[in-house]
C-alpha positions as CSV (number, residue, x, y, z in Angstrom):
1,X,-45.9,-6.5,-73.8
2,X,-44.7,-4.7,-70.8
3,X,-45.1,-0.9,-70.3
4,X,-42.3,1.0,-69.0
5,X,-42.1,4.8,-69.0
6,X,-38.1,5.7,-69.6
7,X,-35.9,8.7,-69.8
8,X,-31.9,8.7,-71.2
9,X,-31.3,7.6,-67.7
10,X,-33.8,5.3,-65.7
11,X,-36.5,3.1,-66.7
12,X,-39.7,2.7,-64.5
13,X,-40.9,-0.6,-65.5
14,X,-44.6,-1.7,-65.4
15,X,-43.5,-5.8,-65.2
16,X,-41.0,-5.6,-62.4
17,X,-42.4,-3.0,-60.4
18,X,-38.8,-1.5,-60.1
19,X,-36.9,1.3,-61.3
20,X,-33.7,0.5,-63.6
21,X,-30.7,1.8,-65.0
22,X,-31.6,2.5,-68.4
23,X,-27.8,1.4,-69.6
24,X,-25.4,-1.1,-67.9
25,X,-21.8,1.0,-66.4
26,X,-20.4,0.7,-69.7
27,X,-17.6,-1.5,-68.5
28,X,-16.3,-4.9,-67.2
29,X,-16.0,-5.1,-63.4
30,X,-16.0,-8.2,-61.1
31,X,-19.1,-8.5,-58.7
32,X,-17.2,-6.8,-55.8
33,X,-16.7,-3.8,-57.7
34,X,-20.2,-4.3,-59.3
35,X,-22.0,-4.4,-55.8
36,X,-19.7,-1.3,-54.3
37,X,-20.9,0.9,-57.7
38,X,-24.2,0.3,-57.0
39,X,-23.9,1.2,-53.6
40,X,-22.1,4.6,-54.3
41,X,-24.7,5.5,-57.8
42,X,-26.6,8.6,-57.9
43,X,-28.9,8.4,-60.9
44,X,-31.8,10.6,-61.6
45,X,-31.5,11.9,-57.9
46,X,-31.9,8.6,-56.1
47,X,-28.9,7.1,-53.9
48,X,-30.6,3.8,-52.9
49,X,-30.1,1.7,-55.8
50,X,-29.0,-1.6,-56.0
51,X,-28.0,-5.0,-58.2
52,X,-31.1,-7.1,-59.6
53,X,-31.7,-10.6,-57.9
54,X,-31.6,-13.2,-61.0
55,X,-34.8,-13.2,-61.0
56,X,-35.4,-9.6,-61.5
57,X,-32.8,-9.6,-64.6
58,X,-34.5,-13.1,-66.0
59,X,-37.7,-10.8,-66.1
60,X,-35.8,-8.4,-68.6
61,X,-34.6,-11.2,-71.1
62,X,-36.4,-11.0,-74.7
63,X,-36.6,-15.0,-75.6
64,X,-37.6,-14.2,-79.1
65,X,-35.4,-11.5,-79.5
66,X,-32.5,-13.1,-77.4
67,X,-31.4,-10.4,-76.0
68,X,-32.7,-7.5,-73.0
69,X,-35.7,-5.9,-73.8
70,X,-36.9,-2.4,-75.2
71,X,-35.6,0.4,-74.1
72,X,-32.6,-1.4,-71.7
73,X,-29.4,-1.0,-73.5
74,X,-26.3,-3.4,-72.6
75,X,-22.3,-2.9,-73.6
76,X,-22.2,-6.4,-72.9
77,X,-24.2,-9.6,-72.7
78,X,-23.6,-10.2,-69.1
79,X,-25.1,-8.7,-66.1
80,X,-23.9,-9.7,-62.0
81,X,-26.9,-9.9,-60.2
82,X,-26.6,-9.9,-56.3
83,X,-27.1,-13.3,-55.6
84,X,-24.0,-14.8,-54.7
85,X,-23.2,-18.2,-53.0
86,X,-21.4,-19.2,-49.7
87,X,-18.1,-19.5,-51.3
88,X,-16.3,-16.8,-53.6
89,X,-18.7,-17.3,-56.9
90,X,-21.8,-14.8,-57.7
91,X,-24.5,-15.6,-60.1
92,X,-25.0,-13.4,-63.8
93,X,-27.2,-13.5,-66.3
94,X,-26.7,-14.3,-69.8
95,X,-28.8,-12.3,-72.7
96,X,-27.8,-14.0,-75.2
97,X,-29.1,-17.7,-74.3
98,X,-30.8,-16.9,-71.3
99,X,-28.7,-18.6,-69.2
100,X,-28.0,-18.1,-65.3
101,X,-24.4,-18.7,-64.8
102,X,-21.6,-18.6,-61.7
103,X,-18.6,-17.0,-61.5
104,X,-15.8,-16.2,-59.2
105,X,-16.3,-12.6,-57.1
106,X,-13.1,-11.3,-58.7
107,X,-13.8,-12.3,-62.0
108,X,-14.4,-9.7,-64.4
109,X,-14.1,-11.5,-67.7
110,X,-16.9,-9.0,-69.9
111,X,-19.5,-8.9,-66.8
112,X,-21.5,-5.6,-66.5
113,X,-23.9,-3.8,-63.4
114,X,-27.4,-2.9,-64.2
115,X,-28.8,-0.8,-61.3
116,X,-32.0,-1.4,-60.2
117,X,-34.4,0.0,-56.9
118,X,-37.6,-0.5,-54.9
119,X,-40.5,1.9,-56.0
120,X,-43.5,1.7,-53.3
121,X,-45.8,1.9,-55.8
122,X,-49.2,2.4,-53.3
123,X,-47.7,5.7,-52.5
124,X,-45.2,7.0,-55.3
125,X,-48.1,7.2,-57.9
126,X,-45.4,5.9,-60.5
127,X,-47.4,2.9,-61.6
């Protein structure tokens, strides 16, 4: 089981090496507006965060639970990550199923943001 050390805000997570939103923004948003609240975020005094590569949000999911994992909280199952393809469509990830799916940019249907930045672990002491 992963370690993670977490307050009511961020999450430091042993298995990603990454620092996390502890909640998702609490409401729907297409990936545009997704990717411009990550870029204007200050949480727990840090103004570099980011949204999680599929991969990184794939590393949260909870197969035998189905859903994310202890102690990340969602408002809904889906989550934008940042990759997006050529055209107008971004990828999310589905906690329910575990399921990577596309979706148009300016789509918000119930789509979330979880936050997530780089910790250099060598020299923050964090892990």
């Amino acid at each position: 089981m992963p370690q993670s050390k977490s307050s009511s805000e961020i999450v430091l997570d042993s298995q990603t090496r990454l620092m996390w939103s502890r909640k998702d923004n609490g409401k729907r948003l297409n990936w545009c507006e997704a990717h411009q609240s990550s870029k204007e975020l200050d949480l727990g005094g840090y103004r570099d965060w980011r949204l999680p590569s599929l991969k990184e949000l794939q590393q949260l999911w909870d197969q035998g639970n189905r859903c994310i994992r202890t102690p990340f909280e969602l408002t809904g199952a889906w989550v934008w990550s940042s990759n997006r393809d050529e055209s107008d469509y971004a990828w999310c990830f589905y906690y329910v199923i575990g399921i990577q799916v596309s979706y148009p940019v300016r789509v918000s249907y119930d789509l979330r943001a979880l936050f997530v930045r780089d910790v250099e672990s060598a020299s923050s002491g964090l892990f």
